[in-house]
C-alpha positions in Angstrom: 0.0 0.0 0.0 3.1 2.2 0.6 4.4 1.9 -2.6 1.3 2.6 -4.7 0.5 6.1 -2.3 4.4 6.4 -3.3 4.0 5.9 -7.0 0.7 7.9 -7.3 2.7 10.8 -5.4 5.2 10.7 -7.7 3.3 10.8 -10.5 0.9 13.7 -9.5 4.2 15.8 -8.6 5.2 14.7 -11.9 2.4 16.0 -13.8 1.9 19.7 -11.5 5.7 19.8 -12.5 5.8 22.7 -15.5 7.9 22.6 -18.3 9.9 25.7 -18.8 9.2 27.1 -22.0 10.7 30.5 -24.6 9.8 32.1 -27.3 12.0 31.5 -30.2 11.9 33.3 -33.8 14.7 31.1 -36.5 16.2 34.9 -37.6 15.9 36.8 -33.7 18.7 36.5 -31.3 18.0 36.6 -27.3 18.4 40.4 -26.9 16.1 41.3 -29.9 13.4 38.7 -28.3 13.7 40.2 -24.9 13.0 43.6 -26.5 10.2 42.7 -28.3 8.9 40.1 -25.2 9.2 44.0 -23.0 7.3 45.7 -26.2 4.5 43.0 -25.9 4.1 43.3 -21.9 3.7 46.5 -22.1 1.1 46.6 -24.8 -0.5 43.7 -22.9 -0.5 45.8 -19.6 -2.1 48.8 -21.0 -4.3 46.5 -23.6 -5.8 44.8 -20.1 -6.0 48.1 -18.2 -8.2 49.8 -21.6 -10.1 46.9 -21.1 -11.2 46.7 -17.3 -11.9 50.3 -16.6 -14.9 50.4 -17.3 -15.5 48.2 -14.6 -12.9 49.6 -12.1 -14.5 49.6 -8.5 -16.0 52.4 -7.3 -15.5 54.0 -3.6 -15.5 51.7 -1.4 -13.1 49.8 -3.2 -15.0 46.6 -2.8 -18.0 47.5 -5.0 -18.5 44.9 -7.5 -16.7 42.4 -5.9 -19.7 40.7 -4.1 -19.2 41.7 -0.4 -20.8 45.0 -0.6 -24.4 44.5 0.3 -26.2 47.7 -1.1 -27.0 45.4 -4.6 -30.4 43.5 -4.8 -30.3 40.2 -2.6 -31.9 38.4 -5.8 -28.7 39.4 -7.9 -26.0 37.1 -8.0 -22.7 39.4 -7.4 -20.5 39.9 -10.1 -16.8 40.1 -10.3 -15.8 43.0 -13.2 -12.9 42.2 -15.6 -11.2 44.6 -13.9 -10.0 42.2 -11.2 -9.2 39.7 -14.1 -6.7 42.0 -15.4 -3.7 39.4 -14.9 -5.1 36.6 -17.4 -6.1 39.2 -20.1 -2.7 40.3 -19.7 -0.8 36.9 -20.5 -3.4 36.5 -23.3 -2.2 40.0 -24.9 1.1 39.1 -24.7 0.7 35.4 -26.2 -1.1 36.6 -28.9 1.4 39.5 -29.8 4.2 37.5 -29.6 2.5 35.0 -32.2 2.2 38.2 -34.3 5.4 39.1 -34.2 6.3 35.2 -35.7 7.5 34.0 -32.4 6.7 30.3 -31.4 6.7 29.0 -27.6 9.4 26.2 -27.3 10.6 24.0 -24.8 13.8 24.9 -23.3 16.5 22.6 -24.4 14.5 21.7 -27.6 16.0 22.2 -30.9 12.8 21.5 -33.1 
């Protein structure tokens, strides 16, 4: 019984473990894809900021969050976009990136 609960450990650390991954263009060298990985964070960032303001919380900064309790008991509370920001943001960049032509690649990979 040990060594199954051993195994099955194992393999559940194995598959939480992440692969560590770049972004790699054939004709870009590692400072050029830096700059453009910085370009395409910062887009991202103010891409995802555009996006959520409308739905930035009001005074008190909880509004919209569901703990305020001046909305209609019958309403389900809504979280805005605005406190989704970081997963819009990693979208933005993935999606410029693959604009620019880069791939994502596993380090150590030479495919």
């Amino acid at each position: 019984m040990i060594r199954v609960a051993a195994i099955s450990l194992f393999l559940l650390l194995a598959a939480c473990a992440t692969t560590p991954t770049e972004w790699v263009r054939s004709d870009t060298g590692a400072v050029q894809r830096d700059s453009d990985y910085k370009d395409c964070r910062n887009i991202a960032w103010k891409q995802a900021l555009d996006e959520s303001s409308s739905t930035r919380p009001l005074y008190p900064p909880w509004t919209g969050t569901g703990f305020n309790t001046w909305g209609a008991p019958w309403r389900e509370p809504r979280t805005p976009s605005y406190f989704d920001r970081g997963p819009r943001e990693a979208e933005f960049t993935d999606y410029c990136m693959r604009e620019r032509g880069y791939r994502l690649q596993v380090v150590g990979s030479a495919r």
